[in-house]
N, C-alpha and C positions, 0 to 999 in steps of 0.2 A: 496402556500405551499402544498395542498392539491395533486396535482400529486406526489411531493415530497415525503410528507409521504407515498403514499401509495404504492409506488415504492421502496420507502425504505425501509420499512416492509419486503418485496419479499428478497431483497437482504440482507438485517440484516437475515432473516434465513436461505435463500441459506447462508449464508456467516458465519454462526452458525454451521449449518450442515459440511462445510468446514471445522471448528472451532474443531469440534468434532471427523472430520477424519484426522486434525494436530495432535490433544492432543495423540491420539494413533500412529501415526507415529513419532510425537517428542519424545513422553514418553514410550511407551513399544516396540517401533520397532527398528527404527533408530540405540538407541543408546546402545539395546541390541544384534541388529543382526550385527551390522557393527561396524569396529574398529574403534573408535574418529578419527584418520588419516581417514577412506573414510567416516564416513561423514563428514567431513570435509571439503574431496574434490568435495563433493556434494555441501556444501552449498558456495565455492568458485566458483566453476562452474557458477552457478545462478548467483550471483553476477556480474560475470565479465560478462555474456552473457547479464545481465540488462544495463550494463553500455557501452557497445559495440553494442547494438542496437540501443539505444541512437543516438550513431553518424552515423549508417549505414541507419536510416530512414530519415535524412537531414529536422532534422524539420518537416517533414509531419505528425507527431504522432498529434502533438496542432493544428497545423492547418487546420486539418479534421473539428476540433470542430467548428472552430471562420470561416471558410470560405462557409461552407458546406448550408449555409441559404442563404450565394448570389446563388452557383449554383442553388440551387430547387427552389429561388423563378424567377431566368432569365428562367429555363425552369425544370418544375415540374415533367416531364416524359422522359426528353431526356438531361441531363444533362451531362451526363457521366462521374462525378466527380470520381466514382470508378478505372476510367481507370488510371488516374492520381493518387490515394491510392495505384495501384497494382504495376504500373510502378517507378515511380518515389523511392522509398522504396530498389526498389532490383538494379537500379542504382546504388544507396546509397553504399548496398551491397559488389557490385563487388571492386568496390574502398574501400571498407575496407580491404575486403578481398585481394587485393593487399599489403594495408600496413601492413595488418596480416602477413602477411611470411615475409616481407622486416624487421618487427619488432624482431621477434620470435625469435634468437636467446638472445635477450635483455631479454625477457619472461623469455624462460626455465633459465637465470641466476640468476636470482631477486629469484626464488623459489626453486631452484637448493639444495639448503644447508637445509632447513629446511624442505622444503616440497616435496620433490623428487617425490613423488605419484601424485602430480600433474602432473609434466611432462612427466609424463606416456600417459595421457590421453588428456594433453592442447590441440590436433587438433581436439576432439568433441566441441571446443567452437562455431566452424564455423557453422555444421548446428543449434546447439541452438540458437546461436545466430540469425540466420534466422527465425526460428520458432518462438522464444520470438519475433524479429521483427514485424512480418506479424497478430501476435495477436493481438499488440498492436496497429497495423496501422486500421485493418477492427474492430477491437472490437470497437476503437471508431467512425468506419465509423457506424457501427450498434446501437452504444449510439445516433449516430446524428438523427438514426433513431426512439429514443423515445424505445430502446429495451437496459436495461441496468441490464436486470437478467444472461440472455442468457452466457454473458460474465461473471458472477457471479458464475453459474453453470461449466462453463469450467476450467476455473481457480480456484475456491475453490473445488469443487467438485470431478470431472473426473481427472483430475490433480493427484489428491491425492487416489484416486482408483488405480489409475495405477503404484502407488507409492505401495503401500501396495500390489500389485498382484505381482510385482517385487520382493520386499523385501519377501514375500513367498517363492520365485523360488528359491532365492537365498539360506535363512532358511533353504529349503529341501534340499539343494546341486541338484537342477536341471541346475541352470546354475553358474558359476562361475562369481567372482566380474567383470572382463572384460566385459561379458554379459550383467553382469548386470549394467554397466554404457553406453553402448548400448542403450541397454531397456530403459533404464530412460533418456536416450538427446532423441532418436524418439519418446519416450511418447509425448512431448511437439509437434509434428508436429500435434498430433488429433486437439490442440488449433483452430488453423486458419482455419484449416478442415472445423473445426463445427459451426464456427463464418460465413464462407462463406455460408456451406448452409442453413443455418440462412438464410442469405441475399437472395439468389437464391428463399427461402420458401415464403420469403416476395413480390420477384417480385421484388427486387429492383438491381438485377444482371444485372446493363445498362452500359456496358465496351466502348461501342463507343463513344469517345471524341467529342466534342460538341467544336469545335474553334471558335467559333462565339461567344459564352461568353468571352473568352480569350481576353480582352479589354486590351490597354497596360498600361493604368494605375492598373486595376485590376492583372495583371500578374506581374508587378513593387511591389505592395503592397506583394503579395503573397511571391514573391521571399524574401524579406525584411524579411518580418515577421518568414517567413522557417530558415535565417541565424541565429535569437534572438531566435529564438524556438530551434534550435537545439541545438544553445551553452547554452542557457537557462536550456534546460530539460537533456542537455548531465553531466551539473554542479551539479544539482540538485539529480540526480540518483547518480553523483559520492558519494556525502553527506551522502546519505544514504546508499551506499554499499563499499567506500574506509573502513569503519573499518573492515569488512571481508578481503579483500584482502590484509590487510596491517596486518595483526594478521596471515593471513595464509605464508606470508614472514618475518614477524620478531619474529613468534613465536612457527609459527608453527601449522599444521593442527588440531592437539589435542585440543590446546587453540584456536581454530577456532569452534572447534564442541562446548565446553563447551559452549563458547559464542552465539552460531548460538540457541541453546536452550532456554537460559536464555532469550536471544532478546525476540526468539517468544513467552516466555510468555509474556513481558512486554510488546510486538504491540497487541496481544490482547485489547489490550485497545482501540488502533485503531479502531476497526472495524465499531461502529459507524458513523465514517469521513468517510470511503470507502463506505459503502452503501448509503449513505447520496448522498457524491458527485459525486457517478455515476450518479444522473439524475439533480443533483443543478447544475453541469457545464454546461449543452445544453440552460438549460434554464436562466441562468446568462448571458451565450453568446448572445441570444436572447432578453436580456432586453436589454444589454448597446446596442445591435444594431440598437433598437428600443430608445434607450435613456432613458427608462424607470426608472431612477437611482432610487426612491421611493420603485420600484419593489425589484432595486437589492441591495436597503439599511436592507431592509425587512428581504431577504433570508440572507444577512451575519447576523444579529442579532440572527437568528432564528439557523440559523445551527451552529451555534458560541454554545447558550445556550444549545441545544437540543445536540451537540455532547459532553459537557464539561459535565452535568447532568448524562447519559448516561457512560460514560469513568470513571468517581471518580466512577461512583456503580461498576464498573468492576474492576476497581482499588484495591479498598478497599477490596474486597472479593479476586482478586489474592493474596493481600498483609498479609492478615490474615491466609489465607490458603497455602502461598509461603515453608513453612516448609513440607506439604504432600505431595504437590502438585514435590518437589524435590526427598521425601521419596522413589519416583518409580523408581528412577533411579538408576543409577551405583553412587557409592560413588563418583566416581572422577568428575561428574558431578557438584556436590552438591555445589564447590566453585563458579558456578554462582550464588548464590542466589542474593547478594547487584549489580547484573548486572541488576537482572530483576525489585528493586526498581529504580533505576538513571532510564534505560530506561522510567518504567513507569512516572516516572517524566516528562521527553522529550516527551512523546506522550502526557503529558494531554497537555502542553503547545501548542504542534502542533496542537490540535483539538480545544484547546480553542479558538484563533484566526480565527477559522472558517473559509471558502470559500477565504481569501484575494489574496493568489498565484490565483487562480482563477478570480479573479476579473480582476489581473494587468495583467494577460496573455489573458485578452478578451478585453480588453482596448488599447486607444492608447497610454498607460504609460506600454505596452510589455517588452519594450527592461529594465525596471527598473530592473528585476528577470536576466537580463542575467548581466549586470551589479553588483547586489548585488552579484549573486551566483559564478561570479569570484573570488571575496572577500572570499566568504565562505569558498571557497573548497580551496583557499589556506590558512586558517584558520586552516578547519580540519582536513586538511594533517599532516600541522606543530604541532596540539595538538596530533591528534594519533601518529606522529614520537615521540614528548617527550614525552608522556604519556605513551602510550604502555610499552615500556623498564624500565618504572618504578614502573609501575602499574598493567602491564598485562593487562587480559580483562575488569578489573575494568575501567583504564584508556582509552583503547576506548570506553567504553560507556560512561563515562565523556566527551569523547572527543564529541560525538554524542548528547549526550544529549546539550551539548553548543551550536553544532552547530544548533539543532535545534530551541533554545533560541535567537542566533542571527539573523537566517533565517525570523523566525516570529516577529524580534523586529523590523527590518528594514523594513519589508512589511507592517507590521501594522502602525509606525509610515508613511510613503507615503502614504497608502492610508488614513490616517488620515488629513494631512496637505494639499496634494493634490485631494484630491474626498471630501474630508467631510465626511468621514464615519467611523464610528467606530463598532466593532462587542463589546462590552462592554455596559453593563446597570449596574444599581443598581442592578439586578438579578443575573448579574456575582457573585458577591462581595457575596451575601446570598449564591449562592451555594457552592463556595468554603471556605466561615467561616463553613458552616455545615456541609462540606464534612469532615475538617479539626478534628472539635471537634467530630464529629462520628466515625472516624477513630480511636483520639486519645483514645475517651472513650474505645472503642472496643476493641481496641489493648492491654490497659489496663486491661482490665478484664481477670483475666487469669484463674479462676476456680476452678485448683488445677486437672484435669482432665490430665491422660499421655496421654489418646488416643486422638490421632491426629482431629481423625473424628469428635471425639465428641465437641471437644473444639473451632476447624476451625468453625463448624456448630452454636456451641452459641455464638460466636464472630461477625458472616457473621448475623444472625438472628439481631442482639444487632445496629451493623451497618446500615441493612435495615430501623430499625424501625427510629435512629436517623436522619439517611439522607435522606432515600427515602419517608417514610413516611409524614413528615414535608410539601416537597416539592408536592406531588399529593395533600394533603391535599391542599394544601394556591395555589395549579395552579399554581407556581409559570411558568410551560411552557404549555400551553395551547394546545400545539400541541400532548405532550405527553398525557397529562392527554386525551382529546378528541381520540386519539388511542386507549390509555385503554378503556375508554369508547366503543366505537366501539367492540372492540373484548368482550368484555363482553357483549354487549347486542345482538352480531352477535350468540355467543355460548348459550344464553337465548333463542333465536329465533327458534335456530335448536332443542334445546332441546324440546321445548314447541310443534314442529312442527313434531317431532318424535313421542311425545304420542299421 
């Protein structure tokens, strides 16, 4: 666990710092400078390009991960797994990009009526889509390589710089919204840019193919695994982005943006599980390959506790402060707020179960996730079809938050029955009664205070001490507390070494 945490660190404040240049792009930019229709179509764009690369990398995104330790250990300097990462991806490509135009008039109909501003713009999906592609294929070529900030920094970071330099141009009337939806799809080409020369930095830019590892049982295995990976991971992105694009056709880009906000407060809770398993996937991979299961029973317990611990203190502070925290925006916004509690719901559950997707996609129990998420997505299709039109944005997060509940119910109970492992202890059960009754006391206490700041601030204080307190106090996670530990005695050191 020790690589783990300490890598994690790096990414939890690259991913902080991310965190901080969203909060001012969601909250004082976005939805002050552009009309709810374009951001809207901004945050449908994203969407469909996430769920569209999906299918055009043919499975090679997962299997960078789980195959990338046979090439380096058959030949550690001439392996040329990258050729096969670059190649194979934009094959993918070309054949989407085929059925993209054979499709297209289907497109521009489904969005036609409600959301007309989309089809203005639906042929910049093609290079996003590319570019989303190609980051996700070498960022995990570059995680295989034990560098899992780099990609952290791209995506949280530069990403969202160039978001904000845009939304200036725009602000000053230097360029017009056309421009400016321009600007922001070839933002996204810097991603893969900088992930390469990353790689190139590293020495690890070996493009000549090595056919002589190409074994045809190992090429049999690979192909196999590529078909479960892609329908697997093509399912599993719909999950989590069909309720944008199905709010952006049946309701309209307006109630697209309200919701695209309220989300991303409520994934904040997330962040923990993303910095986490940037670097618990390589080396999950690396146990079961090694057979290590002790190893890899270890890491699901630990990142199970350590991201569930983590997520309620995030929780609880957006949830107490979700009334100021809306205060900045445009009134019309303001009807997400009961989006961003349900989400948060769906994300602790997601983080609670820890590492399991991960596990069964480095396993020979793969093909389980392509399997279940068959299931799923025709689940949360048909709950966002009924839900939406009754509910609005409430009702796709209802719908999402289920489907996250049934995603992790199912993975949890397989790897349970079949591996013997559970990411649950008695540790669970303490953090979530404490988190509960800290929440509620907090929540409770109301002051009599109008100001916002002031009352969010004794509420968030009232909650730390009930929940977080308790829990450093008694170690209930031994990894946290020895972190803390660490930066405290690292910031002692410098001081003491200063005078």
């Amino acid at each position: 666990m020790g690589i783990i945490a300490k890598q994690s660190v790096w990414n939890s404040l690259i991913i902080y710092v991310g965190i901080g240049l969203g909060f001012v792009l969601t909250v004082f930019l976005y939805p002050h400078i552009l009309d709810p229709d374009q951001y809207g179509l901004t945050r449908v764009m994203v969407s469909a390009a996430l769920i569209m690369s999906q299918f055009a990398h043919l499975g090679f995104q997962n299997l960078i991960l789980r195959y990338f330790p046979f090439f380096k250990n058959a030949s550690p300097k001439e392996h040329g797994f990258l050729f096969w990462a670059l190649t194979v991806p934009f094959g993918g490509f070309l054949l989407f990009t085929i059925l993209f135009f054979l499709f297209d008039e289907l497109l521009i109909s489904v969005y036609s009526e409600r959301s007309p501003l989309f089809v203005d713009y639906y042929l910049w999906l093609l290079p996003l889509t590319l570019f989303v592609l190609y980051f996700e294929v070498l960022n995990n070529y570059l995680r295989s390589l034990r560098d899992s900030t780099t990609g952290s920094i791209v995506n949280e970071v530069s990403q969202r710089l160039f978001a904000i330099l845009f939304l200036g141009f725009y602000f000053f009337g230097w360029i017009n919204f056309a421009q400016f939806v321009a600007l922001f799809v070839l933002s996204y080409a810097s991603q893969p840019l900088i992930i390469l020369a990353q790689i190139i930095r590293k020495k690890e830019f070996r493009i000549k193919p090595n056919f002589r590892i190409l074994k045809k049982s190992l090429v049999k295995g690979m192909a196999n695994y590529s078909l479960y990976s892609l329908l697997g991971g093509l399912t599993t992105v719909l999950v989590w982005n069909v309720d944008v694009l199905m709010l952006g056709s049946m309701a309209g880009l307006d109630s697209t943006a309200i919701y695209a906000i309220a989300f991303y407060i409520g994934s904040v809770i997330a962040v923990p599980q993303r910095s986490i398993d940037k670097i618990a996937t390589p080396l999950i991979s690396e146990f079961i390959k090694q057979k290590k299961w002790n190893e890899v029973d270890s890491i699901y317990k630990k990142t199970s506790l350590n991201q569930l611990i983590l997520g309620l203190t995030i929780f609880g502070i957006i949830w107490l402060n979700v009334d100021l925290l809306f205060s900045f925006l445009p009134e019309l916004y303001r009807d997400g707020k009961w989006v961003v509690f349900i989400i948060g719901i769906g994300k602790l559950i997601d983080i609670g179960n820890g590492s399991n997707g991960v596990i069964l996609l480095n396993s020979k129990h793969y093909r389980v996730s392509f399997y279940t998420n068959i299931i799923l997505v025709a689940v949360t299709i048909l709950a966002n079809y009924l839900l939406i039109p009754q509910y609005g944005i409430e009702g796709a997060a209802i719908a999402s938050a289920g489907a996250i509940f049934l995603y992790n119910g199912v993975k949890y109970l397989y790897v349970r029955v079949r591996m013997n492992m559970t990411p649950f202890t008695i540790k669970t059960v303490i953090v979530l009664l404490l988190g509960a009754a800290a929440l509620y006391i907090s929540g409770w206490s109301e002051f009599g205070f109008e100001n916002l700041w002031i009352s969010g601030t004794l509420q968030s204080l009232i909650y730390l001490a009930l929940f977080v307190a308790p829990l450093l106090y008694f170690k209930v996670s031994a990894d946290i507390n020895e972190l803390i530990s660490n930066f405290i005695n690292r910031n002692q050191h410098e001081s003491t070494s200063d005078k």
